[in-house]
DOTI-38127 format. One line per 4 residues: number of its first residue (from 1); their letters; for each residue z, x, y of N, C-alpha, C. Coordinates in steps of 0.02 Angstrom, whole numbers, m for minus. Each point is the difference from the previous one (the first is absolute). Layout:
REM DOTI-38127
NUM) A) Z X Y Z X Y Z X Y ~ ...
This chain:
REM DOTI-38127
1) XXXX) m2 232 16 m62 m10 38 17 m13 73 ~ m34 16 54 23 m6 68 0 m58 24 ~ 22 m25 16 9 m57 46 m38 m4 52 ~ m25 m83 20 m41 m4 83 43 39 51
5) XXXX) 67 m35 3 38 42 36 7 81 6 ~ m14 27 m47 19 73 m27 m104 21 59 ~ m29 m28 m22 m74 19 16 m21 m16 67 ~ 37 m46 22 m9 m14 77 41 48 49
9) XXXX) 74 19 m35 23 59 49 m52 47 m19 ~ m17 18 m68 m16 72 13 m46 27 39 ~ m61 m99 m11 m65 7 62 17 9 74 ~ 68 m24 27 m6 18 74 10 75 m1
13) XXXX) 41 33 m43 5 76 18 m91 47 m10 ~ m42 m38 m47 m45 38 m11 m48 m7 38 ~ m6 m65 44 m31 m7 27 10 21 85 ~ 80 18 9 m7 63 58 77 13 m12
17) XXXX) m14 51 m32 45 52 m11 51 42 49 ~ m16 m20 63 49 22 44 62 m59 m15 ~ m18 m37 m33 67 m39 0 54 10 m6 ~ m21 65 m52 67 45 m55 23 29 31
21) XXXX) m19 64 62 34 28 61 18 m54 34 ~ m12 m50 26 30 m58 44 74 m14 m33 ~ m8 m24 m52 73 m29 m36 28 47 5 ~ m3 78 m40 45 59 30 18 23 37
25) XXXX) m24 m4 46 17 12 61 24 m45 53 ~ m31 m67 m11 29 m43 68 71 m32 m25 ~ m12 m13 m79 43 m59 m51 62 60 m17 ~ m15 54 m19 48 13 m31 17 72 14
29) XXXX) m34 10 65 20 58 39 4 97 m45 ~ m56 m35 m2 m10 79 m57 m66 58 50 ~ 21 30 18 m35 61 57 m65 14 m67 ~ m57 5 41 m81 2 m47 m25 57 38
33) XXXX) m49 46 m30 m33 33 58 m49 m47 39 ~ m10 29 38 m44 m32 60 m65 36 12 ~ m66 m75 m46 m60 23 m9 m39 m58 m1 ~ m40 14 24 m42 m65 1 m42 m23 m63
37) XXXX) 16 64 m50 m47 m13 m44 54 m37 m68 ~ m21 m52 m27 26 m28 m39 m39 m26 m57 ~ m14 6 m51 m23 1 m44 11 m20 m70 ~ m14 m42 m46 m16 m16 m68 m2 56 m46
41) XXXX) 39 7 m52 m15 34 m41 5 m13 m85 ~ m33 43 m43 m9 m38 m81 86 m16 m17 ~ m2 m41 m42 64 m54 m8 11 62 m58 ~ m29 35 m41 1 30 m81 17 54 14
45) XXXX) 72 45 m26 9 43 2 1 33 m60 ~ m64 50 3 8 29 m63 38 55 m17 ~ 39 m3 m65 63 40 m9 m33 70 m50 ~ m36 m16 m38 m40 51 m63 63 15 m12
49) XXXX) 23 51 m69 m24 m42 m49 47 m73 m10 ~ 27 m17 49 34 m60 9 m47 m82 7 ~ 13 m61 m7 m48 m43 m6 m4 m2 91 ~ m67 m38 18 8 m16 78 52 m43 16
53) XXXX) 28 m20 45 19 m26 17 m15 m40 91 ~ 11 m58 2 m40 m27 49 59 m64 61 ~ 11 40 36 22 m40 64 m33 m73 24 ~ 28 m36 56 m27 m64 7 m59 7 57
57) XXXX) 22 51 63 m39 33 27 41 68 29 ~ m41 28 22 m6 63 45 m6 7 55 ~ 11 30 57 m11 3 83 18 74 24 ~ m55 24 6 m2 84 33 5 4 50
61) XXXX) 46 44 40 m16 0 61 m23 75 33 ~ m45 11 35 m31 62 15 m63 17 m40 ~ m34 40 25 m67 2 m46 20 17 m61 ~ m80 m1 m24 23 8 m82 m12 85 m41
65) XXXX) m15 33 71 18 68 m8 54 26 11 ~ 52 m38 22 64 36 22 55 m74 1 ~ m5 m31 m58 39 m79 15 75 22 33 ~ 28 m28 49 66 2 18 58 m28 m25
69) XXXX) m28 m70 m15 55 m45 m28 m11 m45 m65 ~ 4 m25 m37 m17 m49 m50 39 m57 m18 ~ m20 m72 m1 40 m57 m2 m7 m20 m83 ~ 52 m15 m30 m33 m38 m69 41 m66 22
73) XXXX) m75 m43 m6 32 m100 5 23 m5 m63 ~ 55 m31 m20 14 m46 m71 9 m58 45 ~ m21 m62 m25 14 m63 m5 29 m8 m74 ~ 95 m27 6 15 m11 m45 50 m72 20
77) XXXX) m16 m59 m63 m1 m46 16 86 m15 m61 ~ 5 52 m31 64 m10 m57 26 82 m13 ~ 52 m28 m48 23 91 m16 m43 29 m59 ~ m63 m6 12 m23 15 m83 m31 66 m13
81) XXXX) m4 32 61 m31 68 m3 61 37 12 ~ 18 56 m55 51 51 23 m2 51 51 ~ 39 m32 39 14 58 66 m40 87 m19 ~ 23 34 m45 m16 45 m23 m75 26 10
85) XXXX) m26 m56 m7 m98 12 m8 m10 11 92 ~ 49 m30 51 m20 m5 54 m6 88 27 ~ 73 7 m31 m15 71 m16 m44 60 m2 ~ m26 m30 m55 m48 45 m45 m71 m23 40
89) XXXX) m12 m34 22 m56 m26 65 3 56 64 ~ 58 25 26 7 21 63 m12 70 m37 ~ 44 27 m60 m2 77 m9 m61 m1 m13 ~ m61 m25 m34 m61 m15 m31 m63 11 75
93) XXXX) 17 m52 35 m21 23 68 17 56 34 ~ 32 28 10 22 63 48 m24 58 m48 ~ m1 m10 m61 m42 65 m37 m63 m9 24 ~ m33 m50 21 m91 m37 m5 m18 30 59
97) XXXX) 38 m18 59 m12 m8 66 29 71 25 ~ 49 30 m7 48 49 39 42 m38 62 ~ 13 m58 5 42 m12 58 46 m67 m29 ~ 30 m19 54 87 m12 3 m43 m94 m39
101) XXXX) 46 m13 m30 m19 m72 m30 55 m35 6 ~ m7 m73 22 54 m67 9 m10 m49 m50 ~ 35 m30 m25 m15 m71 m41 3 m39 41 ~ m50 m66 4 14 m42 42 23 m63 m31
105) XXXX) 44 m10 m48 9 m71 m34 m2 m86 37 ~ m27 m46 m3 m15 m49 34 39 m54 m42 ~ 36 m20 m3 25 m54 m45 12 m57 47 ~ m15 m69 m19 m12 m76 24 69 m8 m28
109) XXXX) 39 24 m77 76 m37 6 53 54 18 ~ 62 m35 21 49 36 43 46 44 m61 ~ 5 m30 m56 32 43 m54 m53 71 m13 ~ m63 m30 m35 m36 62 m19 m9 71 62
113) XXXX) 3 m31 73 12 50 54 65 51 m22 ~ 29 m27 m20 67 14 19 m1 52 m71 ~ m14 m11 m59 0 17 m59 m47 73 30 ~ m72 m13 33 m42 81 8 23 30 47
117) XXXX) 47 m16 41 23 26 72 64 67 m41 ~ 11 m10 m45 55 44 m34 m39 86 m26 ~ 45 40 10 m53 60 4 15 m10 m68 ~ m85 75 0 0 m21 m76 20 88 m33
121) XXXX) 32 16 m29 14 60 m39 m72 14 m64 ~ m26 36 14 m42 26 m43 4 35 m64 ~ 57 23 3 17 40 m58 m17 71 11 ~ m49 26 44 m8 66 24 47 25 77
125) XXXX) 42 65 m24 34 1 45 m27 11 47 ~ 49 m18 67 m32 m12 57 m45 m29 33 ~ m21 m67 m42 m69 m33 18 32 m63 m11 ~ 21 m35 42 39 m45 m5 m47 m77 61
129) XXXX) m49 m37 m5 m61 m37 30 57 m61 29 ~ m25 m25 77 47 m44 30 m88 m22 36 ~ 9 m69 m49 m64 m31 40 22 m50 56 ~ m57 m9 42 16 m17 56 m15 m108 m4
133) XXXX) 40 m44 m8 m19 m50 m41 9 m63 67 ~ m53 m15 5 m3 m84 39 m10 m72 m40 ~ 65 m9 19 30 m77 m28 m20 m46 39 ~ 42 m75 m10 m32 m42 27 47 m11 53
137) XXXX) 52 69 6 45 m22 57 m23 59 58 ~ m56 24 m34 m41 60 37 m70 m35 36 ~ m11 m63 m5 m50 m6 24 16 m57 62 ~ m21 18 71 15 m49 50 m44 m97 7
141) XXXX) 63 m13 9 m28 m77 m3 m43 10 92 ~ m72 m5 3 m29 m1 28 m29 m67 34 ~ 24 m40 56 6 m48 31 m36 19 59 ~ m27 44 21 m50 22 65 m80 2 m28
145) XXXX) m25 m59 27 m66 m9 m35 m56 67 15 ~ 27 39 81 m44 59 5 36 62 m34 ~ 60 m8 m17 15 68 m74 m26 m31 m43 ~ m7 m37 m22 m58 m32 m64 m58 28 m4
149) XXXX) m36 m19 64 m66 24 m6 6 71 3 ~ 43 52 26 m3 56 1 11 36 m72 ~ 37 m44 m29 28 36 m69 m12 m70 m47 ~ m72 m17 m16 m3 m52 m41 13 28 m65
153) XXXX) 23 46 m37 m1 20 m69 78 m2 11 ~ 56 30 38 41 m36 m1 14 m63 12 ~ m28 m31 64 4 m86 m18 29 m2 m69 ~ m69 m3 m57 m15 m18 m24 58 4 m61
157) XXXX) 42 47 m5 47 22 m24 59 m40 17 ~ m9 m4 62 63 m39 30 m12 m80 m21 ~ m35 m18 m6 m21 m61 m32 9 m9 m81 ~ m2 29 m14 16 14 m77 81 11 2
161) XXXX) 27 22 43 79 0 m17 10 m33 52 ~ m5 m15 50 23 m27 32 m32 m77 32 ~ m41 m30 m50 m30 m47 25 31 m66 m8 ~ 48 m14 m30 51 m69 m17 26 m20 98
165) XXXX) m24 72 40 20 m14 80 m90 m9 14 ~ 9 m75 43 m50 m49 11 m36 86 55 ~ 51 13 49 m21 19 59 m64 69 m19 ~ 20 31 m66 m28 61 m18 m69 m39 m35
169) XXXX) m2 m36 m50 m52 m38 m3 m46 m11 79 ~ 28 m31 28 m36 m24 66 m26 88 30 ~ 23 30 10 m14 58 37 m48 26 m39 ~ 8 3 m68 m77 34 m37 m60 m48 1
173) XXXX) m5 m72 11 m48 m15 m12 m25 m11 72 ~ 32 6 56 m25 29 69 m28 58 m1 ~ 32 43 m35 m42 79 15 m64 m4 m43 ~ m20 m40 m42 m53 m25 m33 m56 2 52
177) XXXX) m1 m37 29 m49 m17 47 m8 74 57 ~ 32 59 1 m12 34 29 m13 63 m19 ~ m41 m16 m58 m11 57 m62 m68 m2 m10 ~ m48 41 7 m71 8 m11 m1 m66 m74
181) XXXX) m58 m31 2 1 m62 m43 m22 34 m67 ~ m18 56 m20 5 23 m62 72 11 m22 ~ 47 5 49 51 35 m30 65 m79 m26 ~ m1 m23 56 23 m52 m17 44 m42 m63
185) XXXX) m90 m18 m34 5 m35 m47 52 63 m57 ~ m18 75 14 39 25 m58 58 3 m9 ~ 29 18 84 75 13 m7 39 m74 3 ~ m37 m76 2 38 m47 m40 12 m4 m73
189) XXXX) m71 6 m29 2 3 m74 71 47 m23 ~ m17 63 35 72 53 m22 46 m46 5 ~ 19 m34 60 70 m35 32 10 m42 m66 ~ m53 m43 m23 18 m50 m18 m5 8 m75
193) XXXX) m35 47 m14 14 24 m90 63 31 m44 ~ 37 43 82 67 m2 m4 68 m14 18 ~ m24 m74 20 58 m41 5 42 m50 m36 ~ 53 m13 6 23 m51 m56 m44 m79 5
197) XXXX) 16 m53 m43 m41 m51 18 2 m48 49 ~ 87 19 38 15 m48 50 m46 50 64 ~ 0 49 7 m33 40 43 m57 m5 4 ~ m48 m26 m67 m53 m9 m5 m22 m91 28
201) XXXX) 68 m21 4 m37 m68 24 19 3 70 ~ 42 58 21 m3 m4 88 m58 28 14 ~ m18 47 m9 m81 15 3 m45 m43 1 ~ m8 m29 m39 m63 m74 1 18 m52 57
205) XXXX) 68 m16 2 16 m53 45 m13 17 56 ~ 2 83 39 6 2 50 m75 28 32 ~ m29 31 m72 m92 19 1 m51 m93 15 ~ m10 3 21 m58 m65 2 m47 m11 m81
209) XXXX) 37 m34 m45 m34 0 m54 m60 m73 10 ~ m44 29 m60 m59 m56 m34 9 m18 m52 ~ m55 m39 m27 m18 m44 m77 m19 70 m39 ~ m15 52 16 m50 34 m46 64 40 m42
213) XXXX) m44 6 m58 55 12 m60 11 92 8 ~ 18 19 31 m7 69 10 74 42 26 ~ m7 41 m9 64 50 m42 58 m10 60 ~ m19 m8 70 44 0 59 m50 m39 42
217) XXXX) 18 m31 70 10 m26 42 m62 33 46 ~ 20 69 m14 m48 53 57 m51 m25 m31 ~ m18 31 m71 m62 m17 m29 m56 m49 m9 ~ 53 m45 10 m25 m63 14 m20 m14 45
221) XXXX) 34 10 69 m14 m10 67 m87 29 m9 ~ m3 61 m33 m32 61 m9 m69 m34 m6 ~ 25 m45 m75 m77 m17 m43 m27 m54 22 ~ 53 m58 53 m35 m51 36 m42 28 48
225) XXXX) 20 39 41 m48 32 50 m53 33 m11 ~ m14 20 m84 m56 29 m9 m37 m41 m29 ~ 35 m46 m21 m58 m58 m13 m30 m55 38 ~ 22 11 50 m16 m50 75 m59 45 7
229) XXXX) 26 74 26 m59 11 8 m73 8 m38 ~ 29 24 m73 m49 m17 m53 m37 m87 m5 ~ 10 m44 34 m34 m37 m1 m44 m14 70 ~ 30 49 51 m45 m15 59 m51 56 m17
233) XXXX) m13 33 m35 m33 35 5 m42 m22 m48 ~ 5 m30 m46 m37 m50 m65 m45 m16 40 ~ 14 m60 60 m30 m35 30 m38 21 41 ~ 19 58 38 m44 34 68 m52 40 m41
237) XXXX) 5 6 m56 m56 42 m40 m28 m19 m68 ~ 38 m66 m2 m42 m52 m64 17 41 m54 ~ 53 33 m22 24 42 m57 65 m46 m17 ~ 6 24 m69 89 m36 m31 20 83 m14
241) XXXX) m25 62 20 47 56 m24 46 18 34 ~ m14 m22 78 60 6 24 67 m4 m18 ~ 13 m72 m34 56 m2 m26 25 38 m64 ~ m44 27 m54 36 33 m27 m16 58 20
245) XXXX) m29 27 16 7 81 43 73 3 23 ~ 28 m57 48 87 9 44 36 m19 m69 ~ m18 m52 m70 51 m14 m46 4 65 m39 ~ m33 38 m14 m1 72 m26 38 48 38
249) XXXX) m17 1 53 51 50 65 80 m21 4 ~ m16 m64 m23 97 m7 5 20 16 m62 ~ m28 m29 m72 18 41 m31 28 72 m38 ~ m59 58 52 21 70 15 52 13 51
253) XXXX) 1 m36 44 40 m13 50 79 0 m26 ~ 22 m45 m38 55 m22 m49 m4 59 m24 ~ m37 22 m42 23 61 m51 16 69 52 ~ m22 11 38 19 53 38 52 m2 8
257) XXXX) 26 m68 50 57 3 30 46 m6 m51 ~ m11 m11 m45 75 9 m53 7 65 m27 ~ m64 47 17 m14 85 m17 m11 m5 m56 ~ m29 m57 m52 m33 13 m47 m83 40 m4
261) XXXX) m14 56 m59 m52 30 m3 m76 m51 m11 ~ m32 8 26 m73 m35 m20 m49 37 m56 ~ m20 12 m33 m39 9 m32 m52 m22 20 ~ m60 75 m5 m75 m23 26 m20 m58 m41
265) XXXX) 13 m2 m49 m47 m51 m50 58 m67 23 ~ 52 m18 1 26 m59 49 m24 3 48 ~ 0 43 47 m37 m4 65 m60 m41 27 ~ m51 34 m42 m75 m48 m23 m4 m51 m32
269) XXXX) 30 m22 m40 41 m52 m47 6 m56 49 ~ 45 17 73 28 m48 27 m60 m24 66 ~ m13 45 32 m71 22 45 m54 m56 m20 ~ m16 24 m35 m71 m42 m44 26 m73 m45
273) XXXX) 49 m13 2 27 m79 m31 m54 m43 76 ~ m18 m58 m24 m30 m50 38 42 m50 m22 ~ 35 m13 m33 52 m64 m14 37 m2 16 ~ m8 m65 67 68 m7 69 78 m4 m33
277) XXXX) m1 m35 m54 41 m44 m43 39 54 m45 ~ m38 60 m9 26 40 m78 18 46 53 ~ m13 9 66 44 56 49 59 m11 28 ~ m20 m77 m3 75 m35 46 52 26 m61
281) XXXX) m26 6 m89 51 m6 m45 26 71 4 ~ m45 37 23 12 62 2 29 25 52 ~ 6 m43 47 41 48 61 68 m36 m19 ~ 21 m62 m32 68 m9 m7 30 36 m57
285) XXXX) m41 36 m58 22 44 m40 32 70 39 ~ m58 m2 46 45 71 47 50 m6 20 ~ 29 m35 6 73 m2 22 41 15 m50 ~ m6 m7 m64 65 21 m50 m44 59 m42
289) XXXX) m58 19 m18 m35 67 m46 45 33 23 ~ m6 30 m74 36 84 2 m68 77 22 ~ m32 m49 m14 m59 53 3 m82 m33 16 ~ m58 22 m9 m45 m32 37 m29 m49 m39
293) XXXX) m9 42 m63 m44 m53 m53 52 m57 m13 ~ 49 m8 24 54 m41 m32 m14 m70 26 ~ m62 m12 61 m50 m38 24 m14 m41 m39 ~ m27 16 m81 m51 m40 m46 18 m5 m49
297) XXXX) 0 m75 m20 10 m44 m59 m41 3 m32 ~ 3 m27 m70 m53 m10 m35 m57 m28 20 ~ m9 m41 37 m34 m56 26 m15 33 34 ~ m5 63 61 m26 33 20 m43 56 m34
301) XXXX) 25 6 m73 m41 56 m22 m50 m56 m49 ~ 9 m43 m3 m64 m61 m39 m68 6 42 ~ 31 13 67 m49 m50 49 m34 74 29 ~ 11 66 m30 m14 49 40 m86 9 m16
């Protein structure tokens, strides 16, 4: 089953996909064509009469009438997938697409790098796959709070391997503050969902934490401020929805930023709750769900 860690890299690549040309090209010096168009593509490669088979993501580059280049992300966190399939991913793609395909393997430990960095022999002559693999001795300890903000998805990476150094901590949670305030709160959650636990308490120590029981520091910062204002607005308009209108928003708030899916019927579920008390329970559930409904207890489905 994937890991937070495993789901938080894969969200910074999906969520801008030039990342994958960035690392190849800046990290590990691999020549890309040169296009502005960069693009997402289906993870499922269908083989007929072979079963599908399905990558972690995809990254096209060039339109999708004439693709030029193609990235496949693996995030691999152990040796447990055989080299072989990485393989059978790239020949699988280049039949789909017609153009040149790279593996991009991402591994957080320095052995398993080292284990996918080995070419892989296919067993078909002449097809012999050399993926292109970033370790954790591949990723720069980032101590310039404005390369932070420029490359917060690396930050964020660099914090994850490299955050036991106070200074790289300090530099990402500076570039924090210079990040459109939607974005923010996400690329900590990433930082901090995949970090070890001593990394996870330099994060808090050095984030301005609260009392509120909630998944990180940001969030918190997050849900006090929306409830300040949810009560000035109680008052300037003789309403109590204010406050849970903002205790509902942090709750979605939380689930986004960890890139968990919402479900319309959670969605409305959470929207339409009027119980200040059963949201507060619900936005500290967001911090560890695997999924949305994973919100409600029994005691929530008594009271529905």
């Amino acid at each position: 089953m994937p890991s937070p860690r495993h789901d938080s890299l894969i969200n910074l690549f999906r969520d801008r996909p030039q990342l994958a040309v960035e690392i190849l090209r800046d990290l590990l010096g691999q020549e890309l064509p040169a296009t502005p168009l960069v693009r997402l593509e289906n993870t499922t490669f269908n083989t007929r009469p072979s079963d599908d088979i399905e990558a972690d993501l995809v990254v096209v580059l060039g339109p999708p009438t004439g693709p030029a280049h193609a990235i496949i992300v693996e995030i691999q966190q152990d040796k447990s997938k055989n080299p072989r399939q990485l393989a059978r991913y790239a020949a699988a793609l280049w039949l789909l697409l017609g153009c040149d395909a790279t593996v991009l393997v991402v591994c957080p430990d320095a052995r398993t790098a080292e284990y996918y960095a080995r070419p892989v022999d296919s067993g078909l002559t002449g097809y012999r796959l050399q993926a292109r693999v970033l370790g954790p001795d591949g990723i720069p300890a980032i101590t310039d709070p404005q390369q932070a903000a420029a490359q917060p998805e690396l930050a964020a990476m660099a914090v994850m391997v490299h955050g036991r150094q106070r200074k790289v901590v300090e530099a990402f949670a500076t570039a924090l503050a210079e990040l459109p305030g939607e974005h923010a709160p996400k690329y900590y959650e990433h930082a901090y969902s995949m970090s070890a636990p001593e990394v996870r308490s330099l994060l808090e120590e050095i984030m301005t934490s609260t009392t509120w029981p909630v998944y990180s520091p940001f969030a918190r910062e997050h849900y006090g401020r929306g409830l300040k204002e949810g009560e000035s607005r109680g008052r300037t308009e003789g309403k109590a929805e204010g406050k849970t209108e903002e205790a509902a928003r942090l709750v979605l708030l939380v689930l986004a930023a960890r890139g968990l899916e919402v479900p319309d019927d959670v969605r409305a579920r959470i929207t339409a709750c009027t119980d200040l008390a059963r949201l507060e329970s619900w936005a500290a559930r967001a911090a560890t769900a695997q999924a949305g409904h994973d919100l409600f207890d029994e005691s929530d489905e008594e009271n529905r």
